[in-house]
C-alpha positions in Angstrom: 0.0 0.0 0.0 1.2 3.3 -0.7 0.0 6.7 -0.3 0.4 10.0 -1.3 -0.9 13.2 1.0 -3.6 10.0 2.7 -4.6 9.0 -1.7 -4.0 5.9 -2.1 -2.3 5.5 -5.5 -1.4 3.0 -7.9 0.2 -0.4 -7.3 3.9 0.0 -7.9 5.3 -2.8 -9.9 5.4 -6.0 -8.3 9.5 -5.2 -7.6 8.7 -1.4 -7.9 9.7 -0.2 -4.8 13.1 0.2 -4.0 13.6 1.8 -0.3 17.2 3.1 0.7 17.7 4.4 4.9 21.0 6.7 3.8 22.9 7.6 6.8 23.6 11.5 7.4 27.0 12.2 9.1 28.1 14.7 11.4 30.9 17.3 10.3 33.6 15.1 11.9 33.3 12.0 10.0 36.8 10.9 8.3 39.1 8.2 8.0 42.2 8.8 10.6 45.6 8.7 9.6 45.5 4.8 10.5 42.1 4.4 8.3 39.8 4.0 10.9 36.8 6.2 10.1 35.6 8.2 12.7 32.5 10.3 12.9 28.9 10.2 14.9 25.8 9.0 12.6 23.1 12.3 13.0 20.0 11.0 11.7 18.9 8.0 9.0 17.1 9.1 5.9 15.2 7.3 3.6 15.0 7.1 -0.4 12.4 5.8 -2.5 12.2 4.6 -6.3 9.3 4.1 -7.4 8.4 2.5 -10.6 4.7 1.8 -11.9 3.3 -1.2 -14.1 1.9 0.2 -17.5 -0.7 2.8 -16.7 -3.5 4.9 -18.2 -3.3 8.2 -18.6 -6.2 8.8 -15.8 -3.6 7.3 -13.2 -0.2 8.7 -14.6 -2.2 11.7 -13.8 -3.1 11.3 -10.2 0.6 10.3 -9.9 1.7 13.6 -11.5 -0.1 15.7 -9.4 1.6 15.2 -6.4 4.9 15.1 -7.8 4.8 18.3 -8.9 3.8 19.9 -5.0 6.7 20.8 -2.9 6.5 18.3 -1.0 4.8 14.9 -0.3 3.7 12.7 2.9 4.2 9.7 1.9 2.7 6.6 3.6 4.5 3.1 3.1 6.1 0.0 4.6 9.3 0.3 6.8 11.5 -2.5 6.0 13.5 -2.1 9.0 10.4 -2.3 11.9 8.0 -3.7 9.0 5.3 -1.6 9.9 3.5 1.3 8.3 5.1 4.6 8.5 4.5 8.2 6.9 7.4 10.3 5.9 7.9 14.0 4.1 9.7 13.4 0.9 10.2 15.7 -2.5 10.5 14.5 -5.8 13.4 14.2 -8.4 12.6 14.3 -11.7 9.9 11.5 -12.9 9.6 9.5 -15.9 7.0 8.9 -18.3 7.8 6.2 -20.8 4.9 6.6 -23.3 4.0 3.4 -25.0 1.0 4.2 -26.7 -1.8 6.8 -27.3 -4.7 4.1 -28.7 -7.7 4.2 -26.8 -8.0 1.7 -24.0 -4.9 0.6 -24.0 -2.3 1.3 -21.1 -0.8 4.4 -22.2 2.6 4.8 -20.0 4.8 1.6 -19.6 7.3 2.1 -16.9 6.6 5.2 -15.4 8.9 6.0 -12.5 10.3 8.6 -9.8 12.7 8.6 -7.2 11.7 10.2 -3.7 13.8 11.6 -1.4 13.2 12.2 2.1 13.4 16.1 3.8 
């Protein structure tokens, strides 16, 4: 399940979500003369790519929408406590792989975007 601003939108592909925890450092971080790295972890981060089974043009839509706002509450599932969290996160730039423009037929085939957490 995954949500955008509460909306529940499209099933991502069936491996379409790829979810990242980056680790922030402090100012001090470094290797030592010796190698050892050195440095105090300040907060975890996450990242998200996203990337959609073919769609229609009604759902690329919905999708759109809230990747063009500033930012976006996202709601999804934490692999590290597996349990449903919500999390601010702006966009980078999205894809739209058009496949075709025939009537009733999915019209975007891979759509995808990458999330990044604020």
């Amino acid at each position: 399940m995954l949500k955008f601003n509460s909306v529940q939108m499209p099933e991502p592909a069936l491996d379409g979500i790829t979810i990242k925890k980056e680790k922030v450092w402090s100012k001090n971080a470094n290797r030592t003369a010796t190698g050892k790295f050195v440095g105090d972890i300040i907060c975890i981060k996450y990242t998200m790519d996203i990337r959609w089974p073919p769609l229609s043009g009604t759902d690329v839509a919905k999708i759109d929408s809230y990747l063009n706002m500033d930012s976006i509450s996202v709601y999804f599932l934490d692999p590290g406590t597996n349990k449903y969290v919500t999390k601010n996160f702006y966009s980078a730039t999205p894809s739209y792989p058009v496949y075709s423009y025939v009537n009733g037929v999915k019209t975007y085939h891979g759509v995808g975007v990458e999330l990044i957490e604020i």
